[in-house]
C-alpha positions as CSV (number, residue, x, y, z in Angstrom):
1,X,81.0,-130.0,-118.8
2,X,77.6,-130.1,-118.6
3,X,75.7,-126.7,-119.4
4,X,73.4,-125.4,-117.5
5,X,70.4,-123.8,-119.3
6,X,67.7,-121.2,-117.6
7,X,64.0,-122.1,-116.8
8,X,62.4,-120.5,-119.3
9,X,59.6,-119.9,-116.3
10,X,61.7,-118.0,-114.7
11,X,62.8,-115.6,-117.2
12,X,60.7,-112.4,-117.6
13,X,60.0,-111.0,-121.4
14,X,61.9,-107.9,-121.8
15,X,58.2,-107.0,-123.3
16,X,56.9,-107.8,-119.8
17,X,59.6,-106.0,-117.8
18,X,58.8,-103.2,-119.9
19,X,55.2,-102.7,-119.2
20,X,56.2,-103.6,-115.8
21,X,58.9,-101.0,-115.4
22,X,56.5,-98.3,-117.1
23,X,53.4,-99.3,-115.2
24,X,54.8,-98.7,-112.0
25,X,56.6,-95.4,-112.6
26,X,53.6,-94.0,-113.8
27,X,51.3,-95.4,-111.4
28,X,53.4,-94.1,-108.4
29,X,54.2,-90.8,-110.6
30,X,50.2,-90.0,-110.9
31,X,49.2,-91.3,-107.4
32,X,51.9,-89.6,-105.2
33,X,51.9,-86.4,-107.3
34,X,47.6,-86.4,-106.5
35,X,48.5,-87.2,-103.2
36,X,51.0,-84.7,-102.5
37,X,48.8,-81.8,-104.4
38,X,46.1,-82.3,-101.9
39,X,48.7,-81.1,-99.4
40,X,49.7,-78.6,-101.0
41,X,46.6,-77.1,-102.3
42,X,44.9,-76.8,-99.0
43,X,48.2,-75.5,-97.6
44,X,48.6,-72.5,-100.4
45,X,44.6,-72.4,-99.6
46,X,45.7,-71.2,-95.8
47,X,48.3,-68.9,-96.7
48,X,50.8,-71.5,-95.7
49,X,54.7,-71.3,-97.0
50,X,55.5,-74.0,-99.2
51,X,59.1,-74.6,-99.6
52,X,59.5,-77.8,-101.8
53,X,57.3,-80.2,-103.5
54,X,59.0,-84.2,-104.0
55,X,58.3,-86.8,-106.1
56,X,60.5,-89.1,-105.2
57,X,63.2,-89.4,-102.4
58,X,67.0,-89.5,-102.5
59,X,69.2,-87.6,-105.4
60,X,67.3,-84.8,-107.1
61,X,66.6,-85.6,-110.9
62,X,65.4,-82.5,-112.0
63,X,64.1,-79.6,-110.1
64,X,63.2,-75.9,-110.7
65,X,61.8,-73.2,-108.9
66,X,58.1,-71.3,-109.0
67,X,56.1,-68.6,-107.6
68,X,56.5,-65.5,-105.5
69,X,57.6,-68.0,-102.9
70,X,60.0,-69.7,-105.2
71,X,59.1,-73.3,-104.4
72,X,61.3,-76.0,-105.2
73,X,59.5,-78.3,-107.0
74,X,61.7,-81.6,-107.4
75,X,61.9,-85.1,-108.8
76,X,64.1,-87.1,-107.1
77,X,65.7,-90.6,-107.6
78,X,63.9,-93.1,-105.7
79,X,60.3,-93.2,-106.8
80,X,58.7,-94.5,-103.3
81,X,56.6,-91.6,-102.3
82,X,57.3,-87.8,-102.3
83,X,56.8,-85.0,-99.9
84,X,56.0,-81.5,-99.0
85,X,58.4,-79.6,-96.8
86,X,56.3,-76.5,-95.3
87,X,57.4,-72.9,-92.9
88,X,57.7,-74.7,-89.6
89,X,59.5,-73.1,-86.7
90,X,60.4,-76.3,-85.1
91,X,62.5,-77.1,-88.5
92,X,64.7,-74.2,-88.7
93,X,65.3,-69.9,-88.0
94,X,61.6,-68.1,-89.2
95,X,61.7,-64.5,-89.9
96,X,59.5,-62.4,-87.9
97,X,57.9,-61.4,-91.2
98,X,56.3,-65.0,-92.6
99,X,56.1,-66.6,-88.5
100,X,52.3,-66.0,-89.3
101,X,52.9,-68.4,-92.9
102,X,54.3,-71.3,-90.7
103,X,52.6,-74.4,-90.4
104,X,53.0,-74.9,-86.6
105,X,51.6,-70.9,-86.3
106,X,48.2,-72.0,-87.7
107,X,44.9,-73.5,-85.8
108,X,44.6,-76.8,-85.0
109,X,41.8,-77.4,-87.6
110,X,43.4,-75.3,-90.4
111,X,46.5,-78.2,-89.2
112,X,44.6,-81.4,-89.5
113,X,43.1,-80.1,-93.0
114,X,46.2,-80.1,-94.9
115,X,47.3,-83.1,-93.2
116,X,43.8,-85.0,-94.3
117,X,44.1,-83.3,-97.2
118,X,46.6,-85.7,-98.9
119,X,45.0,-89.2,-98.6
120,X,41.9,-87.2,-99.4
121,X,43.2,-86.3,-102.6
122,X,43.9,-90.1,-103.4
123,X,40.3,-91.3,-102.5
124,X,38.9,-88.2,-104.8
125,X,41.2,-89.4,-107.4
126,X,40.0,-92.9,-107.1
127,X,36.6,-91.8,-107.4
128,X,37.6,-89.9,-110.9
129,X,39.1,-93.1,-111.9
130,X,36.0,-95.4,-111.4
131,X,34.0,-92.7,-113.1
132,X,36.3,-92.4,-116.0
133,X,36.4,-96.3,-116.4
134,X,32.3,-96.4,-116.1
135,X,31.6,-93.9,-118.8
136,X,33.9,-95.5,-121.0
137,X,32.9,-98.8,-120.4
138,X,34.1,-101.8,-118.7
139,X,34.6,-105.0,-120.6
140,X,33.4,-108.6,-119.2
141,X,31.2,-111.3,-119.3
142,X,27.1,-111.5,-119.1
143,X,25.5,-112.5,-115.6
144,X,25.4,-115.8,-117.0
145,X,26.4,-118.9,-115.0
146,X,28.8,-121.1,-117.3
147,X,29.6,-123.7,-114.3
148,X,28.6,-124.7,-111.0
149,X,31.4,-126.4,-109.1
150,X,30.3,-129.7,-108.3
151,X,29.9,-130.1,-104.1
152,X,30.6,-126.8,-103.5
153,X,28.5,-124.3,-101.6
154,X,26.6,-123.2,-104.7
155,X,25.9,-126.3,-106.0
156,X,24.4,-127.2,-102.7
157,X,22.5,-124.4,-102.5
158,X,20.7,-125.0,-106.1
159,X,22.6,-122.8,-108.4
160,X,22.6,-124.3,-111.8
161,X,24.5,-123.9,-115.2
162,X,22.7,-121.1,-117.6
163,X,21.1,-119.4,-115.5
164,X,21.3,-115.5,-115.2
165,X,22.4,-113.8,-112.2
166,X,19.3,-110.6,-112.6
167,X,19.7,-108.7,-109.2
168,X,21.8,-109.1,-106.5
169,X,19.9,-107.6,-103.0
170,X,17.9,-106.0,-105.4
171,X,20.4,-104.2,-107.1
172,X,20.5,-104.9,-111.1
173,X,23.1,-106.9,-112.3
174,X,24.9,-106.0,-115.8
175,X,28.2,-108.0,-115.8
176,X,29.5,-110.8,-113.9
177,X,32.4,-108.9,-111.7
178,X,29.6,-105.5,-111.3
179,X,29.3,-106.0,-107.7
180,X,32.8,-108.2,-107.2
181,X,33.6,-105.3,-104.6
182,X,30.2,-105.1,-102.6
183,X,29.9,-108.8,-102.3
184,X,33.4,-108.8,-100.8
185,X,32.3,-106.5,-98.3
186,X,29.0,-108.1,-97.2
187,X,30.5,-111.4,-96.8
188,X,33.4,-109.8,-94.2
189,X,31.0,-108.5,-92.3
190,X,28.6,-111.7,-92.1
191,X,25.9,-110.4,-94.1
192,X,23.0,-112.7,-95.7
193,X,23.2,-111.9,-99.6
194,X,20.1,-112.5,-101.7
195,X,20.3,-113.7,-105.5
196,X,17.9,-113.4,-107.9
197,X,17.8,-116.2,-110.6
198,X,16.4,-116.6,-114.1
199,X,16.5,-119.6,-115.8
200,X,17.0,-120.2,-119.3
201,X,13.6,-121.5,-119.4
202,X,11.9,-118.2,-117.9
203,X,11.9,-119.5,-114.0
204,X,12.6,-117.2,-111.2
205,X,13.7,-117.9,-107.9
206,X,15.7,-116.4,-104.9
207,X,18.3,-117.7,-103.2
208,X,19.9,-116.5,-99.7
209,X,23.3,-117.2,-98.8
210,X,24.9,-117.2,-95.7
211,X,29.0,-115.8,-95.6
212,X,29.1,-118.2,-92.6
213,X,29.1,-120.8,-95.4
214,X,31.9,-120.1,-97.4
215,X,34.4,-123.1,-96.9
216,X,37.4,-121.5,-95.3
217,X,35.6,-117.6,-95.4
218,X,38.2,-117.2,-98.1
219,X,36.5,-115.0,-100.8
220,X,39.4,-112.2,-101.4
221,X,39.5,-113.4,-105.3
222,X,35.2,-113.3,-105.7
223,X,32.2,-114.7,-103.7
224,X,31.1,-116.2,-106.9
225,X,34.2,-117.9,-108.1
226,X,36.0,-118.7,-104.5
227,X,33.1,-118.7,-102.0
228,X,30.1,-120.4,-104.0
229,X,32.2,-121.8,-107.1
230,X,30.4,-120.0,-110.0
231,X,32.3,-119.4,-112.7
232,X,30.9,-117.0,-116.2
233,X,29.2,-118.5,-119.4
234,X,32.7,-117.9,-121.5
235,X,32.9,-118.0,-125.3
236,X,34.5,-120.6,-127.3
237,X,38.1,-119.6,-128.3
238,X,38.6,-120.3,-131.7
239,X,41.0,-122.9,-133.1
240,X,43.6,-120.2,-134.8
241,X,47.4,-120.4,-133.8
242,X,48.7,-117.5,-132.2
243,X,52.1,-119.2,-131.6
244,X,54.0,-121.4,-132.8
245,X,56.8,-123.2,-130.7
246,X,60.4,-123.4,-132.4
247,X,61.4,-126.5,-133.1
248,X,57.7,-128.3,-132.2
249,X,55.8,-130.7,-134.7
250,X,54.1,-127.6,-135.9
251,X,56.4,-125.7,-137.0
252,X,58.3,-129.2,-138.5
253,X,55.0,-129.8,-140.3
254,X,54.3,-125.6,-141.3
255,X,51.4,-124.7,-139.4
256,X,52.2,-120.9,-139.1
257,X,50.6,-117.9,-137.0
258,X,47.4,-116.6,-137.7
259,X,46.1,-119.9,-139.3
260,X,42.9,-121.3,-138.7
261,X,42.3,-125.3,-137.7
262,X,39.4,-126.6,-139.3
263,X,39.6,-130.1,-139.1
264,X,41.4,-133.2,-137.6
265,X,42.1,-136.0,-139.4
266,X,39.0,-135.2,-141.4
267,X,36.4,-134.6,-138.2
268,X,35.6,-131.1,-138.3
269,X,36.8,-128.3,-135.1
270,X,35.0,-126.2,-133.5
271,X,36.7,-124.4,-130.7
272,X,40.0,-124.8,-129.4
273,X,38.7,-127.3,-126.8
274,X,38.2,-129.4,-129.1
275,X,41.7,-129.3,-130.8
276,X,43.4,-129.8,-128.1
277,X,41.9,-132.8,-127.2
278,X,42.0,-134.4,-131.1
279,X,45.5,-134.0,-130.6
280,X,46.0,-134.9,-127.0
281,X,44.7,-138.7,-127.9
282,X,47.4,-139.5,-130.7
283,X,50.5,-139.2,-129.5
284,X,53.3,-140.4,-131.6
285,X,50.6,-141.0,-134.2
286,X,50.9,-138.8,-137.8
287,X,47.9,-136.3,-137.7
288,X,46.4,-134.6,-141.0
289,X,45.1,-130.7,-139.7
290,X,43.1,-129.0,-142.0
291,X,43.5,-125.6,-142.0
292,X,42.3,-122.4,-143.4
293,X,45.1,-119.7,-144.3
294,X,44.3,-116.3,-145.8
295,X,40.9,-117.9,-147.2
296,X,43.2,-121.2,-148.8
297,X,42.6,-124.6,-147.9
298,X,45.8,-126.5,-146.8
299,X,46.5,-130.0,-145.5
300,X,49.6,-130.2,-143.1
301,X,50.4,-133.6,-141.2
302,X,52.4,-133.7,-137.9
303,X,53.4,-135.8,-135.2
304,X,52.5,-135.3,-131.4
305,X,55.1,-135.4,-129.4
306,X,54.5,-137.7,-126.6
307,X,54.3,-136.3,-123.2
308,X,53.8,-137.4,-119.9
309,X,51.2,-135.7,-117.8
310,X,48.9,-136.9,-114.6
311,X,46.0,-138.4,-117.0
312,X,49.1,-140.3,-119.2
313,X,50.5,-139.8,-122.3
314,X,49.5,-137.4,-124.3
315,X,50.2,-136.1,-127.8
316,X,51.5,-131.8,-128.0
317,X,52.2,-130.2,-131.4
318,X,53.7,-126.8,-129.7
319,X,51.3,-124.4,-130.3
320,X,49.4,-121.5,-128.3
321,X,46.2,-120.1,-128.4
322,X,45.1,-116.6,-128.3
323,X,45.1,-115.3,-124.5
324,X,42.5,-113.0,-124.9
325,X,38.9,-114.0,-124.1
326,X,36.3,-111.6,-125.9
327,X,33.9,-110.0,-123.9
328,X,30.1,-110.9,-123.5
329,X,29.2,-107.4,-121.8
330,X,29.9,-104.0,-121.0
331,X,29.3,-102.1,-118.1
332,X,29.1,-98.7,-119.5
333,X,26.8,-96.4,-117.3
334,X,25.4,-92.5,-118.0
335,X,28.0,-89.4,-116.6
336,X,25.7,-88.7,-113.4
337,X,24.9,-92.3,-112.4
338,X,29.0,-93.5,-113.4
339,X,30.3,-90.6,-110.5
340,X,27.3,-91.8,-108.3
341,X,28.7,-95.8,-108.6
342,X,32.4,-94.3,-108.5
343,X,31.6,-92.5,-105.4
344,X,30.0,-95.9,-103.8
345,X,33.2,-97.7,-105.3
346,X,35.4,-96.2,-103.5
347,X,33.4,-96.1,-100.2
348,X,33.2,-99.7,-100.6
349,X,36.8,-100.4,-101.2
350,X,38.0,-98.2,-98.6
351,X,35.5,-100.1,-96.1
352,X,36.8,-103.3,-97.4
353,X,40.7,-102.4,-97.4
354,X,40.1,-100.9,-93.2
355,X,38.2,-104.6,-92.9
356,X,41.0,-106.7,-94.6
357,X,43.8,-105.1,-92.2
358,X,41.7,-105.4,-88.6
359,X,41.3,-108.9,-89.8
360,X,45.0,-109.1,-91.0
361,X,46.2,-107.7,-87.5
362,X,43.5,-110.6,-85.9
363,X,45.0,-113.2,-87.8
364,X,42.2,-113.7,-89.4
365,X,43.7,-113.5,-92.9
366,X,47.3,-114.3,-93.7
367,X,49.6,-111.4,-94.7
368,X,50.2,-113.4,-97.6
369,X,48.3,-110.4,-99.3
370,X,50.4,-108.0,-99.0
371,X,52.4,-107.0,-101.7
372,X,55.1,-104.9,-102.3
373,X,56.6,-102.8,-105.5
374,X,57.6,-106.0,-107.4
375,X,53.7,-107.4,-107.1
376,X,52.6,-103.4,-107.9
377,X,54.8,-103.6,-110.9
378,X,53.9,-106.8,-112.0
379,X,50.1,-106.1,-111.9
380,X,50.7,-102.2,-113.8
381,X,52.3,-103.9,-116.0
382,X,49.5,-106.6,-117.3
383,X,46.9,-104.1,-116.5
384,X,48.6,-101.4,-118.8
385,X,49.0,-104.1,-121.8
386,X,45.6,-105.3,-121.3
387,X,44.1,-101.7,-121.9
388,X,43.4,-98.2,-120.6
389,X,40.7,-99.1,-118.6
390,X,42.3,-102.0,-116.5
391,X,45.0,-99.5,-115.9
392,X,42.6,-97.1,-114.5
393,X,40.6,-99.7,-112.3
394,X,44.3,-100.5,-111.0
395,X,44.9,-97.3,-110.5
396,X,41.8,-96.5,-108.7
397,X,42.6,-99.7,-106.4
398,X,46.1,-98.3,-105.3
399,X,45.1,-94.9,-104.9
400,X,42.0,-96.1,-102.6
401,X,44.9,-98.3,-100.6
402,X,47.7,-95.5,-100.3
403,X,45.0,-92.9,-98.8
404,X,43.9,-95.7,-96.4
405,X,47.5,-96.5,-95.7
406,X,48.7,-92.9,-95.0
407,X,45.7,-92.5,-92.7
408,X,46.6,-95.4,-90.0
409,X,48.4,-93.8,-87.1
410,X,51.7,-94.3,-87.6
411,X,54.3,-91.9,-86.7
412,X,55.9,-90.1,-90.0
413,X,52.5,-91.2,-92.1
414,X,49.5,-88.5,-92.3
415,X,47.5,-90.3,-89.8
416,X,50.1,-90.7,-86.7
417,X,50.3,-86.1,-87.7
418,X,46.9,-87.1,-87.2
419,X,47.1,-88.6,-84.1
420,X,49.3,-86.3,-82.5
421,X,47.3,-83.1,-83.6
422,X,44.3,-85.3,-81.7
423,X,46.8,-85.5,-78.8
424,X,47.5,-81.8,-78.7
425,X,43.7,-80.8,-78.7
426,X,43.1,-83.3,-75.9
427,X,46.0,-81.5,-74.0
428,X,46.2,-78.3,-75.2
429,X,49.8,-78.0,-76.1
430,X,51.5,-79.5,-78.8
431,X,53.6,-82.6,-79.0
432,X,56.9,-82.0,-77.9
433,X,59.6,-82.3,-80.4
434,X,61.5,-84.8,-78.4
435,X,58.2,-86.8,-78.6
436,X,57.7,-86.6,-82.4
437,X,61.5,-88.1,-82.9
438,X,60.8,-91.1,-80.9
439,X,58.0,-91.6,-82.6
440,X,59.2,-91.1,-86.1
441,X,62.1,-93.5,-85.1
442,X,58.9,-96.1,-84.1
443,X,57.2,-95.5,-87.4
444,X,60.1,-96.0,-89.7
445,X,60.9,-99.7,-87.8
446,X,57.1,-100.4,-88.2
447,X,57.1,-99.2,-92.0
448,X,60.5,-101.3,-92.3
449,X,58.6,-104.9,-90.8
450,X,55.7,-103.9,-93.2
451,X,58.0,-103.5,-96.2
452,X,60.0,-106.6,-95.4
453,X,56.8,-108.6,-95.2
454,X,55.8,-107.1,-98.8
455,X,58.9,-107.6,-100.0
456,X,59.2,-110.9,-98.8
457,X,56.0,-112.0,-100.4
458,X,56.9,-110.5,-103.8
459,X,59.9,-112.8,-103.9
460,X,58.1,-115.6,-102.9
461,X,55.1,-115.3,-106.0
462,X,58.1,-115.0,-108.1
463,X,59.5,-118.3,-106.9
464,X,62.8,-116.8,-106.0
């Protein structure tokens, strides 16, 4: 019987599924606990009743009670969202004595200000997040252009290799993602953006480009990467092994972790560039690898395997190379000037996540983009082994989507409340309760299409 073995692909590190599993809880734990604080701190600002506070739906976890008021505060199963259950007269018997604490019993501003209140919390939060991420100091690379795609749009328009990106529409540029976020913006809305140039031989010049431009408008990964085809000035990796393959010519011939390639076949190595392509033109063909280990000189031989690719055959020994690539610059800005940019950072990304779904409901972009809690996971997960501050940025990200989220006007989301408060001050009555249950019954079939189409495009990046 033939035995059927698993892509190794397809199989996630128990590592990875770990970061993953723990990225998410804690992303959703912080970000619906801010969210649902903001609710209930402008609520207990009003005088309002607060009977529970959720984190989570379904069976309770853990829960205890607090206050004069004895609020149940509650953690509950499924960790999707949470809640906060207020007095309301329409949901049950009130006693004469608290009617005034009720939610429905209080103005129609006081109303709308708890109901803002929540996705406010989550754009002040993102704001905090940006700033914390600024004072400490965001790793990348220098303003430096490393590659100009040849034929594309920035080619055409003169951008060449080495030089340095100074300002862009007059705003200083420190690192090469700074303004990844503004450019974004300016080239949905059709906006000319200016660059000013340096070259490495001290010339300066400005160059305008036009959004219109773009091939395909497609810049949702960068303007400078996807729209021109600018890529960063990146260090050399250096030659040392960070893996080594079981059962590959390596570890046959005893190259081991950590060491460092030196040499190939007596021609010295100087990034990993360069290994890779010693060894990719001998397959099948004994190789002598000089190497340095703990400050020791050793000579190893091994034999490429021979494997097919789209330039031929080439040789592999079965080792991998560091993934990290060390930073060239930090964006690391003062406490007053890191809230001023958070502040603008999460204007900016709000502005460009309103813009991404009027164009999404245009057709305009595909709602490929979406993603659901597999793709959330996935990316709290490499952001939280990459470091504290890509966690944070990630963070800021979701936070600045959820409050944006909970404010379109959909029925059981803060913005449909929203809506109908705006309904009952055009009237001046409230929305009946009959009304409310229709449209709660709308807004959970629209949630459900939007979470199939997230879920459906999580399954599909995983290849499932």
């Amino acid at each position: 019987m033939r035995q059927v073995l698993p892509d190794p692909s397809s199989v996630i590190p128990v590592s990875d599924f770990l970061y993953s599993a723990g990225g998410f809880i804690v992303a959703v734990g912080v970000l619906v606990t801010f969210h649902e604080l903001g609710h209930f701190s402008v609520a207990r600002l009003f005088g309002v009743k607060i009977l529970r506070f959720s984190i989570g739906f379904g069976r309770p976890l853990w829960r205890r009670h607090y206050g004069a008021d004895q609020t149940e505060v509650v953690v509950s199963l499924i960790p999707l969202g949470g809640y906060v259950r207020m007095l309301d007269e329409r949901e049950g018997e009130v006693a004469g004595t608290e009617r005034a604490r009720a939610f429905n019993r209080q103005s129609l501003l006081i109303r709308s200000a708890i109901v803002m209140a929540g996705p406010f919390a989550n754009f002040l939060l993102a704001a905090l997040l940006y700033w914390t991420a600024l004072v400490i100091g965001i790793a990348g690379f220098s303003p430096v252009i490393g590659q100009v795609l040849p034929g594309g749009l920035g080619d055409q328009l003169g951008f060449k290799s080495g030089q340095q990106i100074v300002a862009i529409d007059q705003r200083p540029v420190r690192s090469w993602s700074e303004y990844h976020i503004y450019l974004v913006n300016q080239s949905l809305k059709g906006r000319p953006i200016v660059f000013d140039l340096l070259s490495d031989t001290g010339v300066a010049r400005s160059i305008e480009v036009d959004p219109k431009d773009f091939p395909g408008r497609g810049t949702t990964h960068g303007v400078l990467e996807t729209g021109l085809g600018l890529f960063p000035a990146v260090p050399p990796i250096s030659p040392i092994v960070s893996e080594v393959l079981a059962g590959s010519p390596a570890q046959r011939g005893g190259l081991q972790k950590d060491d460092l390639v030196t040499a190939v076949d007596g021609s010295p190595i100087e990034d990993w560039r360069g290994l890779v392509q010693a060894i990719s033109t001998r397959p099948g063909q004994r190789v002598e690898l000089e190497v340095d280990r703990d400050r020791q000189r050793l000579i190893i031989q091994v034999i490429p395997d021979s494997v097919e690719s789209a330039d031929g055959t080439i040789g592999r020994i079965g080792i991998k190379r560091d993934a990290k690539v060390r930073p060239t610059a930090y964006l690391q800005l003062g406490l007053l000037p890191a809230f001023g940019r958070g502040l603008e950072n999460t204007w900016l990304l709000s502005e460009l996540t309103v813009r991404t779904l009027v164009h999404m409901v245009r057709l305009k972009i595909s709602t490929e983009t979406l993603g659901g809690p597999v793709t959330i996971a996935r990316v709290a997960g490499q952001s939280a082994r990459t470091g504290i501050v890509p966690f944070l940025l990630f963070l800021a990200v979701v936070s600045v989507s959820l409050g944006v989220l909970n404010l379109l006007p959909i029925p059981i989301l803060d913005g449909g409340h929203l809506f109908y408060l705006l309904i009952e001050a055009i009237r001046g009555t409230p929305v009946s309760v009959e009304a409310m249950q229709i449209g709660q019954r709308l807004g959970i079939g629209m949630l459900a299409v939007l979470m199939f189409i997230a879920f459906y495009n999580d399954v599909a990046r995983l290849g499932w």
